[in-house]
mmCIF entry with sequence, helices, sheets and N, C-alpha, C, O atoms, coordinates in Angstrom:
data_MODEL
# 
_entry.id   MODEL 
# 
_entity.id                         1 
_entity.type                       polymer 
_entity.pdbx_number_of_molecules   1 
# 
_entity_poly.entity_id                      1 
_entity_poly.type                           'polypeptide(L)' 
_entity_poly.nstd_linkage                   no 
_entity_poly.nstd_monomer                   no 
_entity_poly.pdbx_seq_one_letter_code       
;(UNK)(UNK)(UNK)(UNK)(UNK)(UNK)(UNK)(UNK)(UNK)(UNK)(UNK)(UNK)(UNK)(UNK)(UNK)(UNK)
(UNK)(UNK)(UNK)(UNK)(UNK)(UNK)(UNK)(UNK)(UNK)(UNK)(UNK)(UNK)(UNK)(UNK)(UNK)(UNK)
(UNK)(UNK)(UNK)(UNK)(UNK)(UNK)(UNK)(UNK)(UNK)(UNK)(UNK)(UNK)(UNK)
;
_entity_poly.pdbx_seq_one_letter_code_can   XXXXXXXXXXXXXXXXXXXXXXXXXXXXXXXXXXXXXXXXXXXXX 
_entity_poly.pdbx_strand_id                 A 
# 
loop_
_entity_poly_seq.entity_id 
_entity_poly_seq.num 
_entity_poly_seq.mon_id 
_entity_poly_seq.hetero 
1 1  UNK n 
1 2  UNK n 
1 3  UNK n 
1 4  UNK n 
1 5  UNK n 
1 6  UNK n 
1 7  UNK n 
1 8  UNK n 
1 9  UNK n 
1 10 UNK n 
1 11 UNK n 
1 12 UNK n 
1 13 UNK n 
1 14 UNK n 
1 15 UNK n 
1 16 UNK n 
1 17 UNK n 
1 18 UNK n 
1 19 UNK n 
1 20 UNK n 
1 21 UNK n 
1 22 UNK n 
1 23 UNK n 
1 24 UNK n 
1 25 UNK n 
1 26 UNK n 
1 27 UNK n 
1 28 UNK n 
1 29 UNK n 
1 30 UNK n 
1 31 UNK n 
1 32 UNK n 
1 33 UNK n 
1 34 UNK n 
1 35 UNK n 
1 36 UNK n 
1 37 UNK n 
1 38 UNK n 
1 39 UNK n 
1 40 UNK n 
1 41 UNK n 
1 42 UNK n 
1 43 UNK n 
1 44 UNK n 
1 45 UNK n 
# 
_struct_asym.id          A 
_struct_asym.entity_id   1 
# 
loop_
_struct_conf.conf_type_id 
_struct_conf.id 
_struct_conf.pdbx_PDB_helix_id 
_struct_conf.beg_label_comp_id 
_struct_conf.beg_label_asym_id 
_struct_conf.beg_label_seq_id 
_struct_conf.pdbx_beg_PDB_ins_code 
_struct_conf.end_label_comp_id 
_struct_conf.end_label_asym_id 
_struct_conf.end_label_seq_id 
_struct_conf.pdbx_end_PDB_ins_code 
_struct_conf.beg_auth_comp_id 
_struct_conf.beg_auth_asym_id 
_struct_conf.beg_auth_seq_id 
_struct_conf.end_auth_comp_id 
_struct_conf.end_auth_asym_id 
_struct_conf.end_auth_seq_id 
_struct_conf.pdbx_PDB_helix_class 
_struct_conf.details 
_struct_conf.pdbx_PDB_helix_length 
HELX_P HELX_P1 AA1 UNK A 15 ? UNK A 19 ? UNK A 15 UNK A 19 1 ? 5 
HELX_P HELX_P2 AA2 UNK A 23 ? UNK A 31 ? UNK A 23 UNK A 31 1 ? 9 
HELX_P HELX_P3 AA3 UNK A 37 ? UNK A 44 ? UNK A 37 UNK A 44 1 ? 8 
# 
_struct_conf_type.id          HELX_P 
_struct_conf_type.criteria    ? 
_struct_conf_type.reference   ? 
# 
loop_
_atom_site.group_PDB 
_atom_site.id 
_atom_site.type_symbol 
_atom_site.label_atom_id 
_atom_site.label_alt_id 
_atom_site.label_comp_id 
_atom_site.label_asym_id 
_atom_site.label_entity_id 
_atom_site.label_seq_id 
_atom_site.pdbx_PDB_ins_code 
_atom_site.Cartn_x 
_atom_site.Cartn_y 
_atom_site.Cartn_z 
_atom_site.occupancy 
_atom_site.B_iso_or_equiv 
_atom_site.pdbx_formal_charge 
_atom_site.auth_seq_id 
_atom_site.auth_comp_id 
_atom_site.auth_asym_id 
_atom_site.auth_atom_id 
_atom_site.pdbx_PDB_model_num 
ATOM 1   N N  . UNK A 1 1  ? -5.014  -12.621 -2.265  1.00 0.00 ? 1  UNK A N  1 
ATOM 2   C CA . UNK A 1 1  ? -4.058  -11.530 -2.130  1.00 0.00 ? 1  UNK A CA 1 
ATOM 3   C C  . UNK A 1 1  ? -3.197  -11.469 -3.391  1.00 0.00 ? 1  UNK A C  1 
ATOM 4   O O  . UNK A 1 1  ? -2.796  -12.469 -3.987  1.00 0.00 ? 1  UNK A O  1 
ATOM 5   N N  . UNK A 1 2  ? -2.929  -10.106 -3.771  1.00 0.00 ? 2  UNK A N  1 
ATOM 6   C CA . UNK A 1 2  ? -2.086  -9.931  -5.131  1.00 0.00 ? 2  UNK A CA 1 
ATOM 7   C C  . UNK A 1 2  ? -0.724  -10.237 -4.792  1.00 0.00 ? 2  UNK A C  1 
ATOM 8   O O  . UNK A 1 2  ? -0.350  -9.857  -3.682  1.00 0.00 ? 2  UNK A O  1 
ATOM 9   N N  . UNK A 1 3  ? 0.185   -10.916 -5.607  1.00 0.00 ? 3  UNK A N  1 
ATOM 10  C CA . UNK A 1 3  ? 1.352   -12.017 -5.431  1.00 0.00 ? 3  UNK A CA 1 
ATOM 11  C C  . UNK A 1 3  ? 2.319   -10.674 -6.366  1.00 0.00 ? 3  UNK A C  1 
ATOM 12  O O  . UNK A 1 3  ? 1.830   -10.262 -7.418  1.00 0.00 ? 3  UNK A O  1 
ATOM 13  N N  . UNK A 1 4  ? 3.348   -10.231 -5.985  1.00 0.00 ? 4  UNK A N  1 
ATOM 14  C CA . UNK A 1 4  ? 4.265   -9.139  -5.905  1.00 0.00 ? 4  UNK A CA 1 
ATOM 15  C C  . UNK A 1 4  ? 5.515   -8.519  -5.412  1.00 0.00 ? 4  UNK A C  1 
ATOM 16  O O  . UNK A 1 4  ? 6.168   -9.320  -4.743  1.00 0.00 ? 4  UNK A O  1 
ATOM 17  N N  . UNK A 1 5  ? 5.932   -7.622  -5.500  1.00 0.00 ? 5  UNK A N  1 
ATOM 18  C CA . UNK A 1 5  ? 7.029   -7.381  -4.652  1.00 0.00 ? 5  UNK A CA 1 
ATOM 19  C C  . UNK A 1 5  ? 7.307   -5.862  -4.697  1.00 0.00 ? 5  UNK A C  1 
ATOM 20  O O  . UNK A 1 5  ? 7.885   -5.273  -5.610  1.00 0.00 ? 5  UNK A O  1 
ATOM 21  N N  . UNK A 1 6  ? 6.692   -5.205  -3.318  1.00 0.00 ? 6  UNK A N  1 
ATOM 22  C CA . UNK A 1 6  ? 7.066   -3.688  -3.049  1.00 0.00 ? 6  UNK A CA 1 
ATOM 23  C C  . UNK A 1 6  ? 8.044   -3.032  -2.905  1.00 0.00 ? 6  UNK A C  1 
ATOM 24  O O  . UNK A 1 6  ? 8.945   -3.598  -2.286  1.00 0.00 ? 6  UNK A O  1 
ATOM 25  N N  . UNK A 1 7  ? 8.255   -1.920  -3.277  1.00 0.00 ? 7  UNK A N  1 
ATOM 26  C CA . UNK A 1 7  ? 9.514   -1.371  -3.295  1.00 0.00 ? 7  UNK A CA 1 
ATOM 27  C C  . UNK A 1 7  ? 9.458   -0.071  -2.928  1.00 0.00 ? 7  UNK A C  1 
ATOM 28  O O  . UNK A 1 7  ? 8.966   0.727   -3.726  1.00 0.00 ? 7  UNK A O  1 
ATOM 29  N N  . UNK A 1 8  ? 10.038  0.470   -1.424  1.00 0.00 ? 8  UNK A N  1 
ATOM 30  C CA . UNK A 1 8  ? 10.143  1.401   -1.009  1.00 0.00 ? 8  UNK A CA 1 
ATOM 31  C C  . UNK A 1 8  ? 11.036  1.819   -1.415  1.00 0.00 ? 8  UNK A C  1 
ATOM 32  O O  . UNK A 1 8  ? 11.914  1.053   -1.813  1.00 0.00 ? 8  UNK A O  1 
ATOM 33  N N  . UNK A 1 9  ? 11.222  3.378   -1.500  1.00 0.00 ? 9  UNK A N  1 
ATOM 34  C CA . UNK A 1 9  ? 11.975  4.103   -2.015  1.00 0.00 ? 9  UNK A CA 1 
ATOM 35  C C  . UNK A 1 9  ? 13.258  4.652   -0.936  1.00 0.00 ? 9  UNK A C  1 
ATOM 36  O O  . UNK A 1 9  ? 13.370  3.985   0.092   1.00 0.00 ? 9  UNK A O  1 
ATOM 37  N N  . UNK A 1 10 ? 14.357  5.985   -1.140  1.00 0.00 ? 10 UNK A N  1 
ATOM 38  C CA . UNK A 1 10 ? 15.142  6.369   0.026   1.00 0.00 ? 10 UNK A CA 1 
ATOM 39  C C  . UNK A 1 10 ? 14.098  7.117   0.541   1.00 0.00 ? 10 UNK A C  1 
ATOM 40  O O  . UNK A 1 10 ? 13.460  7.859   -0.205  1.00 0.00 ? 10 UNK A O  1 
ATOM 41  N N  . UNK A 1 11 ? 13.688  6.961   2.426   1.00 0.00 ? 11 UNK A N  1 
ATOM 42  C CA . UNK A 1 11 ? 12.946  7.805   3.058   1.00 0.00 ? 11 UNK A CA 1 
ATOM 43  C C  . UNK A 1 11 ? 12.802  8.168   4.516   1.00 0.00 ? 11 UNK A C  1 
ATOM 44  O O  . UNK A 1 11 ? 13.400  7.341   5.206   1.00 0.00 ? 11 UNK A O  1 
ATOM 45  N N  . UNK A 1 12 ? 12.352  8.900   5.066   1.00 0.00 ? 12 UNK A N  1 
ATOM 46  C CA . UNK A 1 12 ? 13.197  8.760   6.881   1.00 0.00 ? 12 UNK A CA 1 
ATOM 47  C C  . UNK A 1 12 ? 12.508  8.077   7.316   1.00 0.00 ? 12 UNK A C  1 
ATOM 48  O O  . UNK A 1 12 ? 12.948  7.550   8.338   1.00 0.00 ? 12 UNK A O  1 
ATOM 49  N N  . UNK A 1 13 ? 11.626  7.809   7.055   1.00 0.00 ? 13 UNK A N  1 
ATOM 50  C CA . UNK A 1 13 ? 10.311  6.728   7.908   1.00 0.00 ? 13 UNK A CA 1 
ATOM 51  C C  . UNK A 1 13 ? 10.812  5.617   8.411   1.00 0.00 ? 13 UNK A C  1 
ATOM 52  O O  . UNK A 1 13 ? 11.392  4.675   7.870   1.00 0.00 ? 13 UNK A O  1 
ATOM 53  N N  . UNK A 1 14 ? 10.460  5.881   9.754   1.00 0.00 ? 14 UNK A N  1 
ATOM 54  C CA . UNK A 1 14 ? 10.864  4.577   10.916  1.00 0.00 ? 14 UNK A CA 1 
ATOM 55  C C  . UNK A 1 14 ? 10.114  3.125   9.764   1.00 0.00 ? 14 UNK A C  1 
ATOM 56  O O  . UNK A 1 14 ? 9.181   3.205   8.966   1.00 0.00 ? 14 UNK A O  1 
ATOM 57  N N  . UNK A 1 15 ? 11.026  1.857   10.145  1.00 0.00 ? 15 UNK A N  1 
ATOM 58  C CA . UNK A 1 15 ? 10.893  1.360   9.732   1.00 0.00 ? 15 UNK A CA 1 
ATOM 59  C C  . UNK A 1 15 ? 9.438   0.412   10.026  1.00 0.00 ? 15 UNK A C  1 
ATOM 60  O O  . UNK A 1 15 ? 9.057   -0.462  9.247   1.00 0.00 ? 15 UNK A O  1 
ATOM 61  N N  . UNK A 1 16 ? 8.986   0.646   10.843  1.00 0.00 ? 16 UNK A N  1 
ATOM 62  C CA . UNK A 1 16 ? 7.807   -0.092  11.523  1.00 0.00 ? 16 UNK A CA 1 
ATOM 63  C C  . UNK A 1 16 ? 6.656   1.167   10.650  1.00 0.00 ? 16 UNK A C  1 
ATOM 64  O O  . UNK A 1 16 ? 5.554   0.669   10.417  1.00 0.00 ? 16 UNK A O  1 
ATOM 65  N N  . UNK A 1 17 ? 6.754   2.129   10.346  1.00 0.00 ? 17 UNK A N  1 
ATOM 66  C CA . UNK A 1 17 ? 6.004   2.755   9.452   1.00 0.00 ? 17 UNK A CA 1 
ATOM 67  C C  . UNK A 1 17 ? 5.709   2.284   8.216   1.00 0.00 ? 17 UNK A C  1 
ATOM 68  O O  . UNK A 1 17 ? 4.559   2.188   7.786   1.00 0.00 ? 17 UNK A O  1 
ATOM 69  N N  . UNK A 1 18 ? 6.917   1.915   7.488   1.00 0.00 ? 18 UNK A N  1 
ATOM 70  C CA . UNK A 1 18 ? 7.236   1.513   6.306   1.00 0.00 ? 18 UNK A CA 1 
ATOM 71  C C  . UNK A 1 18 ? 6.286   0.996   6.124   1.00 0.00 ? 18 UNK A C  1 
ATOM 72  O O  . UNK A 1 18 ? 5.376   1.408   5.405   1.00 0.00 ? 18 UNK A O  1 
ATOM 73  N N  . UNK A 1 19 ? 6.329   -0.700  7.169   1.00 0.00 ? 19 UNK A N  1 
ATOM 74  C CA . UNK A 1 19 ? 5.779   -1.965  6.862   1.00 0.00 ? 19 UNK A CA 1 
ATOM 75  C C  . UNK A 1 19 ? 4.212   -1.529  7.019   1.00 0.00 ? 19 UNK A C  1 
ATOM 76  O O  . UNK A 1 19 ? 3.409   -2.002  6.214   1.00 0.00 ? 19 UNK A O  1 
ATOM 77  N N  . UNK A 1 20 ? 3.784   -0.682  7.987   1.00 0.00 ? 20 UNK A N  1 
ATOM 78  C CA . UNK A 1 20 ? 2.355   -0.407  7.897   1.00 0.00 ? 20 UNK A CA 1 
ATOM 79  C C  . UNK A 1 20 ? 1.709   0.186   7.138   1.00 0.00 ? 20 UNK A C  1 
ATOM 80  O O  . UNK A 1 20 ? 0.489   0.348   7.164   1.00 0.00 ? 20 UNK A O  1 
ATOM 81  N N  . UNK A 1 21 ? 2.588   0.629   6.264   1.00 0.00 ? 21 UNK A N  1 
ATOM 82  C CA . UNK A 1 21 ? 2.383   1.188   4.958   1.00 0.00 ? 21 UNK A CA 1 
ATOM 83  C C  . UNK A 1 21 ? 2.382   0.316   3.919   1.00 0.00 ? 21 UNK A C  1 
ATOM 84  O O  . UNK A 1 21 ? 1.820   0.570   2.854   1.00 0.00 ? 21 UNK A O  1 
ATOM 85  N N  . UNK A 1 22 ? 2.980   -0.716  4.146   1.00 0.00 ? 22 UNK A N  1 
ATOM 86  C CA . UNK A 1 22 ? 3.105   -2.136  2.548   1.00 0.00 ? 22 UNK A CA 1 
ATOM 87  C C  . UNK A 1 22 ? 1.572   -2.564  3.385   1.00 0.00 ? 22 UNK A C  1 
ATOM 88  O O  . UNK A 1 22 ? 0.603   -2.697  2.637   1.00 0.00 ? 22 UNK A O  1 
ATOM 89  N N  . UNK A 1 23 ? 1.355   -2.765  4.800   1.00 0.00 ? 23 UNK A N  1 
ATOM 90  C CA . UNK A 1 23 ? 0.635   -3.950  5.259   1.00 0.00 ? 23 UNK A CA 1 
ATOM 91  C C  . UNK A 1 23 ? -1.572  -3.101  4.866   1.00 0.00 ? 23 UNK A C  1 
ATOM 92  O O  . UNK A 1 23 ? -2.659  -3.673  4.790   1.00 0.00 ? 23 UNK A O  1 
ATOM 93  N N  . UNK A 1 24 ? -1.049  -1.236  4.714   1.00 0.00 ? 24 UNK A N  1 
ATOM 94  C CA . UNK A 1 24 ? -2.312  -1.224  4.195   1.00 0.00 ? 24 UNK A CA 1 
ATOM 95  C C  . UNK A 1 24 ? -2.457  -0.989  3.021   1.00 0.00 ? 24 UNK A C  1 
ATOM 96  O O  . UNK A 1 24 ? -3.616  -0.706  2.716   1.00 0.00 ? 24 UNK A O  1 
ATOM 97  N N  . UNK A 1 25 ? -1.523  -0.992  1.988   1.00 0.00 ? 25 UNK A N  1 
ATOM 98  C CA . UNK A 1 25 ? -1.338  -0.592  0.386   1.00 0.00 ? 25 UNK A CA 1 
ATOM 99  C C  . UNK A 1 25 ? -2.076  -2.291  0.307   1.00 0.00 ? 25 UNK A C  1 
ATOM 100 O O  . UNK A 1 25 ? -3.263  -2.607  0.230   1.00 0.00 ? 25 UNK A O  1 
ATOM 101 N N  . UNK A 1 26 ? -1.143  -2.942  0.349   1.00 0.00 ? 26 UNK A N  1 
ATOM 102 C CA . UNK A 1 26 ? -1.772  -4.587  0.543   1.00 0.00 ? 26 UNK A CA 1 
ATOM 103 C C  . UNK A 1 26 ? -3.316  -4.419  0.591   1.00 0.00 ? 26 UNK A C  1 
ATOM 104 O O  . UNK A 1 26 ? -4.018  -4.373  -0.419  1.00 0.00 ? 26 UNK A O  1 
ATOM 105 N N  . UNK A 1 27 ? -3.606  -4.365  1.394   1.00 0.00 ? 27 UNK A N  1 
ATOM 106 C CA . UNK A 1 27 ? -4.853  -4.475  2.012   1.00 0.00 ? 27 UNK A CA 1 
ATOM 107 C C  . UNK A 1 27 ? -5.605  -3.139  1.070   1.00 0.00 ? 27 UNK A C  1 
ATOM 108 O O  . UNK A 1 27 ? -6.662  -3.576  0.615   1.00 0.00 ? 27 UNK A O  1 
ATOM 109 N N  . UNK A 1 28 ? -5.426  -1.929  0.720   1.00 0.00 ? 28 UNK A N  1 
ATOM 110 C CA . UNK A 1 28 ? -6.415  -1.456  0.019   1.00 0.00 ? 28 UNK A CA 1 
ATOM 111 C C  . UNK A 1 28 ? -6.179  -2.815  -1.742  1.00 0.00 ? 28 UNK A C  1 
ATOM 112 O O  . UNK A 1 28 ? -7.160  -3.161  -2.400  1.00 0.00 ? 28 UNK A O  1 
ATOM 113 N N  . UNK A 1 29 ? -4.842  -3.247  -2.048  1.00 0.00 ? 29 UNK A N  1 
ATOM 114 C CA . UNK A 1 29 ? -5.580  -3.157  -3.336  1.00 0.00 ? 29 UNK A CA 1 
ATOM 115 C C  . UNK A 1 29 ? -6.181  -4.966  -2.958  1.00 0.00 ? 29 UNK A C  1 
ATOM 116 O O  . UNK A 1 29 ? -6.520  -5.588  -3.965  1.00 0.00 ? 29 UNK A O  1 
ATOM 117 N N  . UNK A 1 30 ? -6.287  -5.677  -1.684  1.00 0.00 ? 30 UNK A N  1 
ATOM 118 C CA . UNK A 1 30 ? -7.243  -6.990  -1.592  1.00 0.00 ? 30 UNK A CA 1 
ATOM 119 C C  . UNK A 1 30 ? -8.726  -6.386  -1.937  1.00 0.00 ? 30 UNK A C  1 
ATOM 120 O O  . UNK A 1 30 ? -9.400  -7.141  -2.639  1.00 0.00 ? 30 UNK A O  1 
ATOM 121 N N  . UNK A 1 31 ? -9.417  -5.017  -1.520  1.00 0.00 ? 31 UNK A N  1 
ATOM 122 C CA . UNK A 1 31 ? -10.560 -4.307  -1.254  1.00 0.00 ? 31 UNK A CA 1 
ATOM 123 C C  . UNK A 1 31 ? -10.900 -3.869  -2.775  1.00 0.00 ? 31 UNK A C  1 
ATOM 124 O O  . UNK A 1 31 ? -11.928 -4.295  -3.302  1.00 0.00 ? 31 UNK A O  1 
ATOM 125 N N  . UNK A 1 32 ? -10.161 -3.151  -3.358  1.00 0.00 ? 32 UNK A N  1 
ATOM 126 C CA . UNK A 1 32 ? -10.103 -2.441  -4.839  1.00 0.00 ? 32 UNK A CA 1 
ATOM 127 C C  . UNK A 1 32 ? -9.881  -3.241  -5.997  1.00 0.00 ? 32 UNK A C  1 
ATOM 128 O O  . UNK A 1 32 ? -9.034  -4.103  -5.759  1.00 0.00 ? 32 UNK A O  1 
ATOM 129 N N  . UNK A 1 33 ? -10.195 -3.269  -6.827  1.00 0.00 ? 33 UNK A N  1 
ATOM 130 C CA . UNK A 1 33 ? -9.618  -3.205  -7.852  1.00 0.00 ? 33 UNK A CA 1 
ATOM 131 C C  . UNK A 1 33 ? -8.633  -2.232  -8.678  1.00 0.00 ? 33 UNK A C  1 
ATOM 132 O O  . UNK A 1 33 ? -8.880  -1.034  -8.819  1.00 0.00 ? 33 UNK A O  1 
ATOM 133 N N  . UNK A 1 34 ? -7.791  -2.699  -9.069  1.00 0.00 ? 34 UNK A N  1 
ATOM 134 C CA . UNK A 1 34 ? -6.562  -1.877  -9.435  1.00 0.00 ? 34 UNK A CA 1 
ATOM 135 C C  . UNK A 1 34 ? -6.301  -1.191  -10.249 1.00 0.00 ? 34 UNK A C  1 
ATOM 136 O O  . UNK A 1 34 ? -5.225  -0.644  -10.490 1.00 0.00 ? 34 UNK A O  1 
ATOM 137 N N  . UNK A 1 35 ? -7.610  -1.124  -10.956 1.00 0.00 ? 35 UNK A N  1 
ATOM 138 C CA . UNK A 1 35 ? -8.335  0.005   -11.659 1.00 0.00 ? 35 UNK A CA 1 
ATOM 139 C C  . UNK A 1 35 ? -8.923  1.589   -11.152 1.00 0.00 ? 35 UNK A C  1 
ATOM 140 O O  . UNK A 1 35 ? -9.068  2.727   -11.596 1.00 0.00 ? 35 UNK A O  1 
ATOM 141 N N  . UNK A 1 36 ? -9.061  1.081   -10.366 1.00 0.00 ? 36 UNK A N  1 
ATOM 142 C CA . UNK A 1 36 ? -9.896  2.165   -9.058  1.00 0.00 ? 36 UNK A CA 1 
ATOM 143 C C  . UNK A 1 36 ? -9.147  2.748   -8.299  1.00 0.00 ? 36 UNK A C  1 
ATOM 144 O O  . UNK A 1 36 ? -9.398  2.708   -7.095  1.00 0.00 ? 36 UNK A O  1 
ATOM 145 N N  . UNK A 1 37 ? -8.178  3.355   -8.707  1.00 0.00 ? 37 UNK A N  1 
ATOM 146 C CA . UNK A 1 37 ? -7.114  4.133   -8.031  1.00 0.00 ? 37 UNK A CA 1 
ATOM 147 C C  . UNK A 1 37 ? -7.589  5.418   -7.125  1.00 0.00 ? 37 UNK A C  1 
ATOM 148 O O  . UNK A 1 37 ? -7.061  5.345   -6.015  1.00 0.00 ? 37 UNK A O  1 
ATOM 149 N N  . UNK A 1 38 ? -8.040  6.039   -7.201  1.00 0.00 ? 38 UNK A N  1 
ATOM 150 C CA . UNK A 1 38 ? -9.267  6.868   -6.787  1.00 0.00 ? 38 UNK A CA 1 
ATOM 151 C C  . UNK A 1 38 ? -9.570  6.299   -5.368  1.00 0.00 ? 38 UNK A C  1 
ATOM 152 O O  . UNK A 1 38 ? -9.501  6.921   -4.307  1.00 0.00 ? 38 UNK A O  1 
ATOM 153 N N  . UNK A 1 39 ? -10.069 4.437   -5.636  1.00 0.00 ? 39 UNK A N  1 
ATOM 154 C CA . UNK A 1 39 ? -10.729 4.361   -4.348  1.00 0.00 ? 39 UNK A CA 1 
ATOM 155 C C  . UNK A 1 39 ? -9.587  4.217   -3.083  1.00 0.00 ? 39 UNK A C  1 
ATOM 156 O O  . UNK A 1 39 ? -9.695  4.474   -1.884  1.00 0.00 ? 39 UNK A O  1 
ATOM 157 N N  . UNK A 1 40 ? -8.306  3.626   -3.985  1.00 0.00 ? 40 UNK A N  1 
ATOM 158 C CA . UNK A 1 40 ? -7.546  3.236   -3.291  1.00 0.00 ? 40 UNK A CA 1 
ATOM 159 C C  . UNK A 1 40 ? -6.922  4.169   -2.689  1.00 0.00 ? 40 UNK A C  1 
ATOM 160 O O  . UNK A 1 40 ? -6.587  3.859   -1.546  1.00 0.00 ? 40 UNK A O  1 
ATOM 161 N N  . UNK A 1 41 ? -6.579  5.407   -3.090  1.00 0.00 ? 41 UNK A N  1 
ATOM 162 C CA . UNK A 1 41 ? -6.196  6.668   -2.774  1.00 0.00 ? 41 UNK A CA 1 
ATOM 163 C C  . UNK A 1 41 ? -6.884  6.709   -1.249  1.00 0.00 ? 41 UNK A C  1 
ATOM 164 O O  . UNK A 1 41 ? -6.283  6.504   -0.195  1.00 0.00 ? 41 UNK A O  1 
ATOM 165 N N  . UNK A 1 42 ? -8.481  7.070   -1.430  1.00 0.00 ? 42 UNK A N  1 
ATOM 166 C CA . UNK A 1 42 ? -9.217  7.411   -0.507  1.00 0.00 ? 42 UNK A CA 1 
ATOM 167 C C  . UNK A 1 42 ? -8.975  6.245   0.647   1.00 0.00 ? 42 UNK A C  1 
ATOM 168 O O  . UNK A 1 42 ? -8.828  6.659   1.797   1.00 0.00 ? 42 UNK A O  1 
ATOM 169 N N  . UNK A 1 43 ? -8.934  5.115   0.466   1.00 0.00 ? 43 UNK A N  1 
ATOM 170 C CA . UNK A 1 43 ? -8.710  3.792   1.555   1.00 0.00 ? 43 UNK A CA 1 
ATOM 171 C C  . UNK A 1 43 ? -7.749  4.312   2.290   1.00 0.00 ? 43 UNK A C  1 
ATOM 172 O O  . UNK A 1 43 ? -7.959  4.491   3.490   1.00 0.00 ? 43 UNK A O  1 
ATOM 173 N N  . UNK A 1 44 ? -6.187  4.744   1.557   1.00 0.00 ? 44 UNK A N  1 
ATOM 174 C CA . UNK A 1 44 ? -4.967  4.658   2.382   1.00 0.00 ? 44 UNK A CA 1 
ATOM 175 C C  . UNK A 1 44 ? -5.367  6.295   3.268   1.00 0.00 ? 44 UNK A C  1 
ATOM 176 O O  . UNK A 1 44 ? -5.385  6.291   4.499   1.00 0.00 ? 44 UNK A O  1 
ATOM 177 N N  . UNK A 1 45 ? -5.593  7.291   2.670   1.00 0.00 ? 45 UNK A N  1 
ATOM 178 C CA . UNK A 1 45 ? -5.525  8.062   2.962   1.00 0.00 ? 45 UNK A CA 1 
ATOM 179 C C  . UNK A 1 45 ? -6.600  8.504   4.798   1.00 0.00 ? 45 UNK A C  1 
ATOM 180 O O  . UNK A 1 45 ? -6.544  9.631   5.290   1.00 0.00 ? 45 UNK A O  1 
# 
């Protein structure tokens, strides 16, 4: 796993959203390479 520190921005999103949002950004770039933005796009999306 890539060793880091996320940073959400100001936003209304319940906070249990947030985290499922770090917990699949995480998880697309374990899958991707971080080059491949493209794929990662398509993962989260």
């Amino acid at each position: 796993m890539l060793e880091g520190k996320a940073v959400i921005g100001d936003t209304d999103m319940l906070q249990t959203m947030q985290q499922d949002a770090l917990h699949l950004a995480a998880k697309a770039l374990d899958f991707f390479d971080v080059t491949e933005a493209t794929d990662i796009a398509r993962f989260v999306k």
